[in-house]
C-alpha positions in Angstrom: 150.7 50.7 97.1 154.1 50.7 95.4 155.4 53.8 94.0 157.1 54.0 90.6 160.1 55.3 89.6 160.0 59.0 89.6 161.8 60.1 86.0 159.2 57.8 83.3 160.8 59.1 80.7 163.7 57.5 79.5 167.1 58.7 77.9 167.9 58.4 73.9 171.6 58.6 73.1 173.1 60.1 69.7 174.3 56.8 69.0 172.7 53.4 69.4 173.8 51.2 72.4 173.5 47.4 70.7 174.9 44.3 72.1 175.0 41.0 70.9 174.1 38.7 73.3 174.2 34.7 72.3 172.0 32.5 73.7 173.1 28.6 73.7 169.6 27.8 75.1 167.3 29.6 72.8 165.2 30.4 75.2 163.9 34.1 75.3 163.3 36.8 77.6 160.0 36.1 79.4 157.6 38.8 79.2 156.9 38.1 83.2 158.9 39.6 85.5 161.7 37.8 86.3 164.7 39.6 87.4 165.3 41.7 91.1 161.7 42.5 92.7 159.9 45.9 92.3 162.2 48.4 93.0 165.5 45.9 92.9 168.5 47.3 91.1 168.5 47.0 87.6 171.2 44.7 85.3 174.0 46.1 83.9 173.5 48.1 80.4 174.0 46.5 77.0 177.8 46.8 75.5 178.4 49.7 73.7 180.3 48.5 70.3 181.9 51.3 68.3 180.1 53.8 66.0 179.3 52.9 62.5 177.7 55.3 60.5 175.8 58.4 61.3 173.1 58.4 64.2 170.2 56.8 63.4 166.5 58.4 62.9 163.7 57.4 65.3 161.9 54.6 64.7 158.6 54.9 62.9 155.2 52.5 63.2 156.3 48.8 62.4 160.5 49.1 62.9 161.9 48.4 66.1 162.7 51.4 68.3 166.0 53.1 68.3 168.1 50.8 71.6 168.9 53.0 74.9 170.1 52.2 77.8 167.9 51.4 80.7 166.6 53.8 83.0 167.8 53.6 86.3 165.3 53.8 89.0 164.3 56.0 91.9 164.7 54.1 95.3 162.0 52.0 96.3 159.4 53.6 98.9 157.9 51.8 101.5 154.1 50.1 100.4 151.6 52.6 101.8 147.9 50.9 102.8 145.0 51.3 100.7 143.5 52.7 103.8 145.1 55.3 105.8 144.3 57.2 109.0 143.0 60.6 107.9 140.8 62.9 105.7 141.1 61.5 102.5 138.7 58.6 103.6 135.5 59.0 102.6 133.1 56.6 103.9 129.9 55.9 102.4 126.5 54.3 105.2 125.1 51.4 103.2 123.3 50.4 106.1 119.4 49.4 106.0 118.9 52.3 109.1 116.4 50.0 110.5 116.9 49.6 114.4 113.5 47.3 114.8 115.5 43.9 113.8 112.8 43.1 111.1 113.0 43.3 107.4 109.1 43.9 106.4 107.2 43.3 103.2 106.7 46.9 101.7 103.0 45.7 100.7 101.5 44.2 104.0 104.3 44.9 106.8 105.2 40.7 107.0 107.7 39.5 108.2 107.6 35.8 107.1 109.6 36.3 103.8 112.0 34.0 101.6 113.9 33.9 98.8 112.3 32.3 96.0 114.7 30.6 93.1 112.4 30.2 90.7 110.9 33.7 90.5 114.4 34.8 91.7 112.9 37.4 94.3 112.0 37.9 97.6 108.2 36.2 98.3 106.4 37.4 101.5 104.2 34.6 102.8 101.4 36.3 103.5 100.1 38.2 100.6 102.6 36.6 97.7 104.7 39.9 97.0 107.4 39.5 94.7 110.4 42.5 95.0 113.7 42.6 95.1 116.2 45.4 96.9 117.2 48.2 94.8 121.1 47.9 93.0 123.6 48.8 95.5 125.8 50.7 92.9 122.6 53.0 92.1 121.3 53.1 95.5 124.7 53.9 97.5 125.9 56.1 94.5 128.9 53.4 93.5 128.2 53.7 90.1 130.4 57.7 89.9 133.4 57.4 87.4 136.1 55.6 88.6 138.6 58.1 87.3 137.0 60.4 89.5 137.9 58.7 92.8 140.6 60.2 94.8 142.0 58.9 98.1 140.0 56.3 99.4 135.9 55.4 99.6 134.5 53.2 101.9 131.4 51.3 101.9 130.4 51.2 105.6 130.4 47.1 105.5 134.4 47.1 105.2 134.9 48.4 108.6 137.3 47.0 110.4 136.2 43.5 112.0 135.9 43.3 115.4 136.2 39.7 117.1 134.6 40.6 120.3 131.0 41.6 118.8 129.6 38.1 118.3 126.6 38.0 120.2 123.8 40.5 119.8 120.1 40.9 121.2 117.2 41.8 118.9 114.4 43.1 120.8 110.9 42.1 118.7 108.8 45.3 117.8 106.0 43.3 117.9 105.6 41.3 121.5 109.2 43.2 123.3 110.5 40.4 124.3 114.6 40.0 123.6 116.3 37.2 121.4 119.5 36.9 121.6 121.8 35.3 118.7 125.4 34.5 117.9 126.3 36.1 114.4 128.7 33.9 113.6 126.5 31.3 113.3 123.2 33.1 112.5 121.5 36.4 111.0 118.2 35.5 111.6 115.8 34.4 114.4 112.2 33.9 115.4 111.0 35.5 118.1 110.2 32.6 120.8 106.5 34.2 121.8 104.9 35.7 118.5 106.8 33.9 116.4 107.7 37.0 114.3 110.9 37.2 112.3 113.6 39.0 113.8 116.9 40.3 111.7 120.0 42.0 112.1 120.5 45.2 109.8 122.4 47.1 111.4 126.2 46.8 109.8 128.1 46.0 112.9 131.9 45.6 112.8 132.5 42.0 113.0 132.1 41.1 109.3 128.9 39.3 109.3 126.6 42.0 107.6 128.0 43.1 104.0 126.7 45.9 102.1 125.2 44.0 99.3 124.1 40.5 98.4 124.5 39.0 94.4 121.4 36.6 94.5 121.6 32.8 93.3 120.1 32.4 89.8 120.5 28.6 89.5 118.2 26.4 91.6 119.2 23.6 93.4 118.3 20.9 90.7 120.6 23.2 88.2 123.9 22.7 90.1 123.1 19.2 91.0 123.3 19.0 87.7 126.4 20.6 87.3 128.4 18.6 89.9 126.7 15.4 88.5 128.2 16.2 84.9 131.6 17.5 86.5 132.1 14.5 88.4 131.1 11.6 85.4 134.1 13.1 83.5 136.0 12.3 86.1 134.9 8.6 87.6 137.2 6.8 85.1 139.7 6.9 87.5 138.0 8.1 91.0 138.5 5.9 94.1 135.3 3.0 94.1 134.7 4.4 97.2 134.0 8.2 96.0 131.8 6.3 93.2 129.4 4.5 96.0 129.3 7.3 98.1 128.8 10.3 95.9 125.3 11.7 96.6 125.4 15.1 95.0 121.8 16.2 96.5 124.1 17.1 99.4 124.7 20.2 97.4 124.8 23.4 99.9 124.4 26.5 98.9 126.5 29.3 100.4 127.4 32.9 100.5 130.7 34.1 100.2 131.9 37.0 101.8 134.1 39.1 98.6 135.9 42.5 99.0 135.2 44.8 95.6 137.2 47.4 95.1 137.4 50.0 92.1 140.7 51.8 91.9 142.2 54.8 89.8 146.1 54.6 89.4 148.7 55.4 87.1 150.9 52.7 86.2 154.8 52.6 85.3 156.7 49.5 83.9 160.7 49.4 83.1 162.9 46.5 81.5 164.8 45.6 78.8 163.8 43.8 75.1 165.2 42.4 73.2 164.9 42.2 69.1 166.7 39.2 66.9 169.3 40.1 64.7 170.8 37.1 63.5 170.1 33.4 64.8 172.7 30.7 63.5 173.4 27.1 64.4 177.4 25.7 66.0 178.0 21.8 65.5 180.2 20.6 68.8 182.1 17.6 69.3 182.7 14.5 66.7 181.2 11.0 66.0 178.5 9.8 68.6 178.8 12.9 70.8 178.3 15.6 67.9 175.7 18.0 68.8 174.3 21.3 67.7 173.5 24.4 69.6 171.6 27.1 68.6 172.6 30.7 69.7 170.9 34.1 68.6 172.1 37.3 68.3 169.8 40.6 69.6 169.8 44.2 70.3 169.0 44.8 73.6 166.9 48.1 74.2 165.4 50.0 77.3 161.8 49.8 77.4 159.7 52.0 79.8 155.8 52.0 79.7 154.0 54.8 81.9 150.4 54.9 81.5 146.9 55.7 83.8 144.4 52.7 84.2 141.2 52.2 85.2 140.2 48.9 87.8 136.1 47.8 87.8 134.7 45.2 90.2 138.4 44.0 91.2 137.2 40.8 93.8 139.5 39.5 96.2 138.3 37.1 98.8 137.6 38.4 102.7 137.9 35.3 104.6 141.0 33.4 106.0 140.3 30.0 105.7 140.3 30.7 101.4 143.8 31.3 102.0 145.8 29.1 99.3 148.7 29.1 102.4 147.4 26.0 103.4 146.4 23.8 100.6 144.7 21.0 103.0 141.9 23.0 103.6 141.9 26.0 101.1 139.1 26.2 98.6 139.7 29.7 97.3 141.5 27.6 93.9 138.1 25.9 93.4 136.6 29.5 94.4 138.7 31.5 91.8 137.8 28.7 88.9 134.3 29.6 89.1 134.9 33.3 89.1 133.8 36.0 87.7 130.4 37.0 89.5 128.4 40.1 88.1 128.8 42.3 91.4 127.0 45.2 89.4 124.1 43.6 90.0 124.8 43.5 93.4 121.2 44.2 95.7 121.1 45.9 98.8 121.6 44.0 101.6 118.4 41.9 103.5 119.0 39.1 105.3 116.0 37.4 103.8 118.5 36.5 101.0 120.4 34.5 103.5 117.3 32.6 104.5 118.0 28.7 103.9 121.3 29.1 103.0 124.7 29.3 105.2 126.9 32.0 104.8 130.7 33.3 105.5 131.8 35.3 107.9 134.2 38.0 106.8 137.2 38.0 108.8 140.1 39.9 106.6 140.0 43.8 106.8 141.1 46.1 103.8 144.6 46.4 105.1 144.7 42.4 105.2 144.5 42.1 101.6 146.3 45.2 100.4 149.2 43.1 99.2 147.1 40.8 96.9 145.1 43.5 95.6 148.4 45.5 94.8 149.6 42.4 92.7 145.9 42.1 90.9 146.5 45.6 90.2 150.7 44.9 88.7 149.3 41.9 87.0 146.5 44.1 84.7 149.4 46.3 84.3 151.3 44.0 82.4 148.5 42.7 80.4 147.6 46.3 79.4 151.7 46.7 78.6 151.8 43.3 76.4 149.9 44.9 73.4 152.3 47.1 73.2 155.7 44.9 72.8 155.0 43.2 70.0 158.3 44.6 67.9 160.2 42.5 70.7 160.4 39.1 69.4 162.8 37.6 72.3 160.6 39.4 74.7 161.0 41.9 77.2 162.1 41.5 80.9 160.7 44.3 83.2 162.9 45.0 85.9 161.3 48.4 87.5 157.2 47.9 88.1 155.0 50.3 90.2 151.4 51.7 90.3 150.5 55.1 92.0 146.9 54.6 93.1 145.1 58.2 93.0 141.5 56.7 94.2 140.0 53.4 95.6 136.4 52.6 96.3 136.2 49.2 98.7 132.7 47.5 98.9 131.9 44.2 100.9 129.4 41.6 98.7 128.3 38.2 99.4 128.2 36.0 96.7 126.5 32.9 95.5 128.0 29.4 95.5 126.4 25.7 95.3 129.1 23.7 97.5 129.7 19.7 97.3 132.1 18.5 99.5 133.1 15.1 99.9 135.5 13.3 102.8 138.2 11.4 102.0 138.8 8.7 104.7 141.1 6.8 103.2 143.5 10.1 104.0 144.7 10.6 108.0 143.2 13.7 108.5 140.5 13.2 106.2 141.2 15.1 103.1 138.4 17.2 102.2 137.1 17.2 98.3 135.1 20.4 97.1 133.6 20.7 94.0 131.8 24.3 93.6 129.2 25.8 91.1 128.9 29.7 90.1 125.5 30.3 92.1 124.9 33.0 89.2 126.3 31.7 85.5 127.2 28.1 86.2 130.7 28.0 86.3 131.7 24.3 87.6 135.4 23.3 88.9 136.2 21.0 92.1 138.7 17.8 93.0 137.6 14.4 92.8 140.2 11.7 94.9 141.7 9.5 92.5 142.9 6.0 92.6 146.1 5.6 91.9 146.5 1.7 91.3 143.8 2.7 88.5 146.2 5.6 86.9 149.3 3.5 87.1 147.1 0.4 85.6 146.2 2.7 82.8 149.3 4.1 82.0 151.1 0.3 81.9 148.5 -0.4 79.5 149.3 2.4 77.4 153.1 2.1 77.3 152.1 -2.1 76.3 149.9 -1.4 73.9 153.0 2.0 72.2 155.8 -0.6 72.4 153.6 -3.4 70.3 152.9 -0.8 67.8 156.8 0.5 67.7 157.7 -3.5 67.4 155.3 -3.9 64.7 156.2 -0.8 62.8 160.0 -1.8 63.3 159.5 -5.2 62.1 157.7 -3.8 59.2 160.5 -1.6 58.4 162.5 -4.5 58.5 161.2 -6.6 56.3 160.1 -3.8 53.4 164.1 -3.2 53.7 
């Protein structure tokens, strides 16, 4: 993670630096970063005019604070991985600790179980017993104060994937014979002579096996509903094609592989605001080309936040094809609209949750998404900071971010989602159309291919139907004249 400056603590002069700095656009100082990255060099101070007066007091609740000159930062150090080689790792065995391959009924020993939507529970066939697996958090002990971690925790689903484990043979406890499975494609099997259910429990490092599973909570007939509503909003002006072909019982629903990681960090955030002074209006130019230009004066002040934070349930997603790098075939957009998923009520892992319905492979390690997870962490930063720069009306610019992360707790959880996807032939390649449902509060968002004769159609209409109403109302004016 990045490291912040060293010195937070930043430097009041006797006298007050101010500068007035005009502004011909208006346009103030965006709150979001937008000068050198982390750890750039920082702009050059404000002007220093001469001294008026005696020094100035500090500034009490409600006035702006007395203007110094911007801290300048520690050299940048290199971005360290959330998950280093040594000690400090602690890794925590979320597995089931089953080695037969079968995930029995704790009432009868079954092993012909299902997940049942409508009593949202796991059903066993044979004598009806409704359960479900214990929470993860309580039963894996991820529930401890986050401000407690230090270095880094690892559930023992985030091990590093290995490509090469892909097939695996379960050996059934019941007859001995040996089925063997691709886990890429399947968790589950039957055994080919008794007919018992076989399962993998066992985390194995290849991503396929996560340490918890969020159930669905809407049934099938719940998101079909969904999608139907999503896409009549959007028919208007959808390709005819899309409107004859649109079957939305051709709903799937899926698990998503999600990486959830806690952290404990202290954050640091530098810049400058700025505070208006004076804001006054300069008339250019004669006749026809006469125009006016607004330019404000502001005091320009140093402005350093340093402050500890606390991350919960932080998801990031663990697969590479989500990756918004290529926008042909991404869906993490779609995925992140539907967001956020209670992970607390994450269960245990079984793979009877995963019965009748597909599932993702996770293919991203912890190291893989350390970068995106740092800028989740910078981004919370600044929206803890903004409550606290109000007295800046132009804004303030920071120029020197960082977060020092003490702990980290990584978790790997599937999560529910109802997929409808739709093929565009009219596109080359066959532009693929998603439109996905929150498998847990209902959350809807998805693309629907749109015809544009039907939008440019629309929008001629429009501008006919303004310019009769600005030739009427001109007319009008005319004549009342």
């Amino acid at each position: 993670m990045t490291v912040p400056p060293q010195d937070p603590r930043g430097v009041r002069p006797d006298q007050p630096h101010r500068s007035a700095r005009p502004s011909a656009d208006g346009g103030p100082v965006q709150g979001a970063p937008a000068g050198p990255p982390r750890g750039g060099q920082q702009g050059p101070p404000p002007q220093q005019p001469p001294q008026q007066g005696s020094p100035p007091q500090p500034p009490q609740q409600g006035s702006p604070p007395q203007p110094t000159p911007p801290q300048q930062p520690a050299p940048p150090q290199q971005p360290a991985p959330p998950r280093p080689q040594g000690p400090q790792n602690r890794i925590i065995d979320t597995s089931s600790g089953r080695d037969d391959g079968l995930d029995k009924c704790p009432t009868c020993g079954g092993t012909d179980i299902t997940y049942s939507l409508t009593a949202k529970a796991l059903v066993c066939a044979y004598c009806r017993h409704e359960w479900n697996e214990v929470n993860a958090e309580e039963a894996f002990g991820l529930n401890t104060s986050i401000a407690d971690l230090h270095g880094h925790t690892l559930a023992s689903g985030t091990a590093d994937v290995r490509e090469d484990l892909t097939m695996m043979t379960l050996k059934c406890q019941g007859c001995g014979a040996e089925v063997v499975i691709n886990v890429n494609q399947e968790l589950q099997a039957r055994c080919h002579w008794c007919r018992q259910t076989l399962s993998v429990n066992s985390q194995i490092p290849n991503g396929a096996v996560p340490d918890a599973v969020l159930p669905f909570q809407l049934t099938r007939e719940e998101a079909i509903a969904q999608i139907s509503a999503f896409a009549d909003k959007r028919k208007a002006f959808a390709q005819g094609r899309f409107k004859s072909e649109f079957v939305p019982e051709n709903v799937m629903g899926v698990y998503i592989p999600y990486l959830v990681v806690d952290g404990s960090m202290h954050a640091q955030l530098g810049g400058r605001g700025e505070v208006t002074t004076r804001q006054y209006t300069v008339r250019t130019g004669s006749g026809k080309n006469t125009r006016s230009e607004t330019y404000y004066d502001a005091d320009v002040y140093s402005v350093q936040r340093a402050f500890d934070l606390l991350v919960d349930d932080l998801t990031v997603e663990s697969a590479q094809r989500f990756d918004a790098r290529d926008n042909s075939h991404a869906t993490n957009n779609i995925l992140n609209a539907v967001q956020p998923y209670d992970t607390e009520n994450a269960v245990a892992y079984n793979s009877n949750y995963l019965k009748n319905f597909t599932s993702e492979r996770r293919d991203l390690n912890v190291r893989d998404v350390d970068d995106e997870v740092e800028e989740k962490f910078l981004s919370i930063a600044r929206a803890k900071a903004t409550p606290t720069i109000g007295r800046y009306d132009r804004g303030v610019r920071w120029e020197q971010e960082g977060v020092a992360v003490r702990g980290t707790r990584w978790v790997s959880v599937n999560v529910p989602v109802w997929l409808y996807s739709y093929a565009d032939s009219a596109v080359g390649d066959g532009l693929v159309h998603y439109i996905a449902v929150n498998g847990r509060n209902g959350n809807t968002m998805g693309s629907v291919p749109v015809s544009h004769p039907k939008i440019f159609a629309v929008s001629c209409f429009a501008g006919s139907i303004a310019a009769v109403i600005g030739a009427v109302v001109g007319f009008g004016w005319f004549f009342a004249g």
